[in-house]
C-alpha positions in Angstrom: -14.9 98.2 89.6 -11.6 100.1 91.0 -8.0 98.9 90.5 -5.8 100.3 92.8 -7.9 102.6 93.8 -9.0 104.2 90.8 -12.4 103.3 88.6 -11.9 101.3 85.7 -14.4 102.6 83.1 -13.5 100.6 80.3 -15.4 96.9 79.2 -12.5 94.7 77.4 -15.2 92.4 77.4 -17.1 94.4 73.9 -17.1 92.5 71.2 -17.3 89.1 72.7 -20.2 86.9 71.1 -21.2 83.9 73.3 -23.3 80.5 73.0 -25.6 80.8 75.9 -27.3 77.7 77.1 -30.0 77.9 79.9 -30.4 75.5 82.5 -33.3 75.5 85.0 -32.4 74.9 88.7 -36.5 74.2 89.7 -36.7 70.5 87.7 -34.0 68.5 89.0 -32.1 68.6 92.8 -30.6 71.6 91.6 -27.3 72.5 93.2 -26.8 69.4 95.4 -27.0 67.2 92.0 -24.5 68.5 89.2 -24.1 65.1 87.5 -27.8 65.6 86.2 -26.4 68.6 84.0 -23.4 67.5 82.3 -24.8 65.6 79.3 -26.5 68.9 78.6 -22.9 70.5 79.4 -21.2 68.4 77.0 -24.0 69.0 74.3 -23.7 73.2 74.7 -19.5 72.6 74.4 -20.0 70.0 71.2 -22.5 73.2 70.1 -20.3 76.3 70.3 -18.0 77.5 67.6 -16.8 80.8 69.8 -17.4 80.9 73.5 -19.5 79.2 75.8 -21.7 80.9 78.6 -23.8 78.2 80.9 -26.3 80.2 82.9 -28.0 78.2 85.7 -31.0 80.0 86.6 -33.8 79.4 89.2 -37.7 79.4 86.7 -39.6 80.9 89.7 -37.8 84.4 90.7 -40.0 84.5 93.9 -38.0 81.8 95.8 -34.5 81.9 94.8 -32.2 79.8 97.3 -28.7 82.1 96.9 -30.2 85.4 96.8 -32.7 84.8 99.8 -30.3 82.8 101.8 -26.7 83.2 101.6 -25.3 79.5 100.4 -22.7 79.4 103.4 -25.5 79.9 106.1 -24.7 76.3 106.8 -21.5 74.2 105.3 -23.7 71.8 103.4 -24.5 74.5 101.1 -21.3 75.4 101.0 -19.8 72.4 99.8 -22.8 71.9 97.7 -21.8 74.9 95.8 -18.5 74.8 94.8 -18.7 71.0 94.0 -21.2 72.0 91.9 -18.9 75.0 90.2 -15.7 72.2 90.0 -17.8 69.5 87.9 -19.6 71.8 85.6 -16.2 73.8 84.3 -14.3 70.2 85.1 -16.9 68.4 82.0 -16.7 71.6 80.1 -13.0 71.6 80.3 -12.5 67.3 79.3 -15.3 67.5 77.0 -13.1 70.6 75.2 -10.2 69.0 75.5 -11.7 65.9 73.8 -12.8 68.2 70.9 -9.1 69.4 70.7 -9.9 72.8 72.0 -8.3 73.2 75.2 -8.8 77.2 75.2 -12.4 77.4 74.7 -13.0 80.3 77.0 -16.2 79.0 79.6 -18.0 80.4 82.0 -20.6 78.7 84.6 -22.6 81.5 85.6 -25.6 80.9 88.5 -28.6 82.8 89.0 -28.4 85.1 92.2 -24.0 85.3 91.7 -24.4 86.5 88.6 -25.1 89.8 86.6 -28.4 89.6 85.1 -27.4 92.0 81.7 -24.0 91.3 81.4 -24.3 89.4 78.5 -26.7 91.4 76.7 -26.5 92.4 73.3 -23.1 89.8 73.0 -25.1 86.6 72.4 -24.4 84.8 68.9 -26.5 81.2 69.9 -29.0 80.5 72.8 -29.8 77.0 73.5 -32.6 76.0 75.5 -34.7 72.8 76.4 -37.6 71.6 74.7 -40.1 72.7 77.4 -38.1 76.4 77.7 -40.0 79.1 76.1 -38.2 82.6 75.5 -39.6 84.4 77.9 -38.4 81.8 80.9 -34.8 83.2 80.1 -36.1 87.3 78.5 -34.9 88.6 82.0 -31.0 87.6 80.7 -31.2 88.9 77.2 -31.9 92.4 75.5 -34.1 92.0 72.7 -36.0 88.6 71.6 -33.5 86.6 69.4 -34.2 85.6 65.6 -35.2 82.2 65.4 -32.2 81.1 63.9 -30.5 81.9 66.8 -32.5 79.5 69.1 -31.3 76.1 69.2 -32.8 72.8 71.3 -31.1 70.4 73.3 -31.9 66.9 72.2 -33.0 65.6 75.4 -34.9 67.1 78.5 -33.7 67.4 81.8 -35.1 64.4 84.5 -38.1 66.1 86.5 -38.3 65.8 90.2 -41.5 66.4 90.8 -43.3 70.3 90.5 -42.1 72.8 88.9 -41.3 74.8 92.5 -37.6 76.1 93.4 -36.5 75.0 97.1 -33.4 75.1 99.1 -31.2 71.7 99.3 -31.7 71.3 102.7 -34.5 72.7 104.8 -34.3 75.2 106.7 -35.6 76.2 110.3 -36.8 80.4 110.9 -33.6 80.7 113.2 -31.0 79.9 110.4 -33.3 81.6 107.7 -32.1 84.9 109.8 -29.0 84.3 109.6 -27.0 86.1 107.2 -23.3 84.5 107.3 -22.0 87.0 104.3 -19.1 89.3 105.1 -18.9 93.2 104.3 -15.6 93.1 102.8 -14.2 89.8 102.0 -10.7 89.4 100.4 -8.9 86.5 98.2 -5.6 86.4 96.0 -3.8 85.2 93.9 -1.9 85.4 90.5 -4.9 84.6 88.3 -2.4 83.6 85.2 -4.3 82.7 82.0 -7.3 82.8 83.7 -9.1 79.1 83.8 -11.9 76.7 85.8 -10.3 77.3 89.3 -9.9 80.7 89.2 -13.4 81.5 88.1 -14.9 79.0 91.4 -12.6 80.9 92.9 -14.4 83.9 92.6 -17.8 83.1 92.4 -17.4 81.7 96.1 -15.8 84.5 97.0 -18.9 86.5 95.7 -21.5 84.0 97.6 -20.1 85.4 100.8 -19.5 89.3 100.3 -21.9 91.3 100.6 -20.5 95.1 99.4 -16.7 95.2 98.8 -14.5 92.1 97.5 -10.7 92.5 97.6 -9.0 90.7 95.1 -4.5 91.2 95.4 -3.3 90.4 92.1 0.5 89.4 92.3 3.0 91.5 90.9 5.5 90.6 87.8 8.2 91.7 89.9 7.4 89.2 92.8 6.7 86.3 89.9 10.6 86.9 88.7 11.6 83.6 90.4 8.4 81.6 89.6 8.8 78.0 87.7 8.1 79.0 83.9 8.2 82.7 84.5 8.6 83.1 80.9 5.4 81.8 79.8 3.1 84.2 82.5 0.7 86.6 81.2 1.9 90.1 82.5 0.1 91.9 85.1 -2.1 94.2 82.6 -3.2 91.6 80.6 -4.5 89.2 84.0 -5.5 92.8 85.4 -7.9 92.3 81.6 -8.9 89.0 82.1 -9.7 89.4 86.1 -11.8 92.2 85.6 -13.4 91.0 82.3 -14.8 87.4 84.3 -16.1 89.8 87.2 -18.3 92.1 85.3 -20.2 88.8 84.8 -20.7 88.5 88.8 -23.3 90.0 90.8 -23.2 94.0 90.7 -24.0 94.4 94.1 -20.3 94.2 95.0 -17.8 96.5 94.6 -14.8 94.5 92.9 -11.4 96.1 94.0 -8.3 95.0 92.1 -5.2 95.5 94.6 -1.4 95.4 93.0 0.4 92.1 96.0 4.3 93.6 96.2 4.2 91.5 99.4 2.7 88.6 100.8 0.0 90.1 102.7 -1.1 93.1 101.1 -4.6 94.8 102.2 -5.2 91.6 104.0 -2.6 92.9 107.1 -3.6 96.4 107.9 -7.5 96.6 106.4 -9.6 96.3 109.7 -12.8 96.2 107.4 -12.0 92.9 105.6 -13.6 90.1 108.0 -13.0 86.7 105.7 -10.6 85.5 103.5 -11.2 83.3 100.6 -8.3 80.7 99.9 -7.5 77.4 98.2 -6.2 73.8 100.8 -2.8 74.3 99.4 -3.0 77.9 100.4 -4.4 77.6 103.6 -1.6 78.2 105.7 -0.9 81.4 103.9 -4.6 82.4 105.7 -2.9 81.7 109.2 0.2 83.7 108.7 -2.1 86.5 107.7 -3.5 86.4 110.7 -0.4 86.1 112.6 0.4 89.8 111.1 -2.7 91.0 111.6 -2.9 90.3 115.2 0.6 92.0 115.8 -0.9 95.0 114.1 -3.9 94.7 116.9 -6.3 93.6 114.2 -8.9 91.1 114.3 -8.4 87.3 113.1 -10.0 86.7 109.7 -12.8 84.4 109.1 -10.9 81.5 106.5 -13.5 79.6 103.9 -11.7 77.6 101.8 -12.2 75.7 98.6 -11.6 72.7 98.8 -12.9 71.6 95.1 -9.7 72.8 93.4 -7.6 71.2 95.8 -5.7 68.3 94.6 -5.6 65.9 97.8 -9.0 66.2 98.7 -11.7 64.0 98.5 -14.5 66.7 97.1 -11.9 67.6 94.5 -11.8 64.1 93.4 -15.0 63.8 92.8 -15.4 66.9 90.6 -12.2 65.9 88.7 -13.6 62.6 87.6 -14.6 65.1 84.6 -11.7 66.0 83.9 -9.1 63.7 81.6 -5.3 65.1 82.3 -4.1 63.4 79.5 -5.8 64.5 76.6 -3.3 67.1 75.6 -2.7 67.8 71.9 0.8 68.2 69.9 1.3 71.7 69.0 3.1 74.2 70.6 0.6 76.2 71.8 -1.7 73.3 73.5 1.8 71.6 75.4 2.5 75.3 76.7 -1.3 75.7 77.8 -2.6 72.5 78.0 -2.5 73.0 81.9 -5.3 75.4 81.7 -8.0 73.1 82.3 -6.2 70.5 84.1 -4.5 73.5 86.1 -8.4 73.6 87.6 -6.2 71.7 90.9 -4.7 74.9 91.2 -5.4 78.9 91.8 -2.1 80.2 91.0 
């Protein structure tokens, strides 16, 4: 991982002890059905006493439907995707809010976007399914857990037929050659108190990049007349959290961590970076990047945008069904922060 240009060494992440509940894509519709998943969700959040880590993973390795075809080869999967991202963190994040613990830090992790070891030696609970042995899930974990350590949900997930992993929608031998991932893709933002949207944010970011992902992380001094300036995280500690989330994401990327002093930043002088990764509200920012970058005889960028965590569409409303704006508790600290799961609307 480099920030500004130089290597970051250092894992803020050490120390952090996580629930981790597996989920098996192979035994329901997978991806294209996320409402089949959140009773479990709600069960691993009523279960965790520090932090929660929900890893989606595919039983048979052999067939995997992200890592051997890119999800945006066709829009369906696309949109498939990230409204399955916004309604697992949006019931994690009403189901904590609902417990009175708006903060609990979450993270929806899927198999083939994901770092295989990077939660290795930091688990405190596991929690599988009845019909989940250890060694479905040893691939994610560094030794075999006590047996206190291993916990059951109370109910099974609903089986759609074998036991076989396949892609949501078929798929003919022309589009399986496609490969719609980008070299260097870019996205930005200022990734305060790090929450639901961000993190879709950034795993759809990774689902189309391929070596190098660009991430411009906005400057305090261009945050100065901001509404609530006073209540933003400074730039080294969202700098922490960024990089703390991404060193969960696939390691096949290179994860670079630019200082914005300007609107465009990389994004108006980088001929390598191809696609841009942006929110509906910030959409129009995407075309007056490439009204720059055309004036500096650059090529037009390739837009995907996320249209889960916007607030006037109807895919966000769907995902946000889980989420209950109004359950906001009394103290200080939840009325400052109390946005950060209902700020899932939003990737500022």
């Amino acid at each position: 991982m480099v920030i500004n240009g130089e290597p970051l060494v250092e894992d803020s992440s050490q120390g952090v002890s996580r629930t981790v509940a597996f989920l098996p894509l192979g035994c329901t519709d997978g991806l294209a059905n996320p409402e089949s998943f959140t009773k479990h969700l709600q069960e691993a959040v009523r279960s965790t006493s520090d932090a929660l880590a929900v890893i989606f993973y595919w039983p048979s390795r052999k067939v995997n439907p992200i890592s051997d075809l890119s999800p945006v080869t066709r829009q369906a999967d696309w949109d498939a995707l990230q409204r399955f991202l916004g309604v697992m963190y949006g019931c994690a994040g009403r189901e904590a809010a609902v417990l009175d613990r708006p903060l609990l830090d979450v993270l929806v992790l899927i198999d083939g976007l994901m770092d295989e070891t990077c939660l290795r030696g930091k688990v405190s609970k596991i929690i599988l399914l009845n019909e989940v042995g250890l060694n479905d899930v040893a691939r994610f974990l560094e030794t075999s857990p006590e047996p206190q350590m291993v916990t059951r949900f109370s109910k099974n997930l609903r089986q759609a037929g074998d036991d076989s992993v396949s892609p949501s929608h078929p798929t003919t031998a022309a589009q399986e050659k496609q490969d719609h991932r980008h070299d260097v893709a870019a996205l930005g933002g200022t990734f305060d108190h790090l929450h639901g949207g961000h993190k879709i944010l950034l795993t759809m970011a990774v689902a189309i990049t391929k070596r190098r992902l660009v991430i411009g992380l906005t400057t305090d001094v261009m945050l100065k007349t901001k509404s609530h300036a006073e209540l933003l995280e400074p730039f080294e500690t969202r700098t922490q959290h960024l990089q703390t989330f991404l060193r969960h994401l696939s390691t096949d990327i290179e994860y670079d961590i630019i200082a914005l002093r300007d609107t465009y930043g990389p994004t108006a002088t980088d001929e390598m970076i191809s696609a841009l990764i942006v929110s509906r509200e910030s959409a129009a920012g995407g075309l007056a990047i490439d009204q720059v970058r055309e004036t500096n005889g650059l090529t037009r960028l390739r837009t995907y945008v996320i249209d889960v965590i916007s607030g006037n569409h109807a895919e966000g409303a769907q995902a946000r069904e889980y989420i209950h704006p109004t359950v906001v508790g009394k103290s200080e600290r939840r009325l400052r922060f109390g946005w950060v799961w209902c700020g899932l609307l939003s990737t500022d």
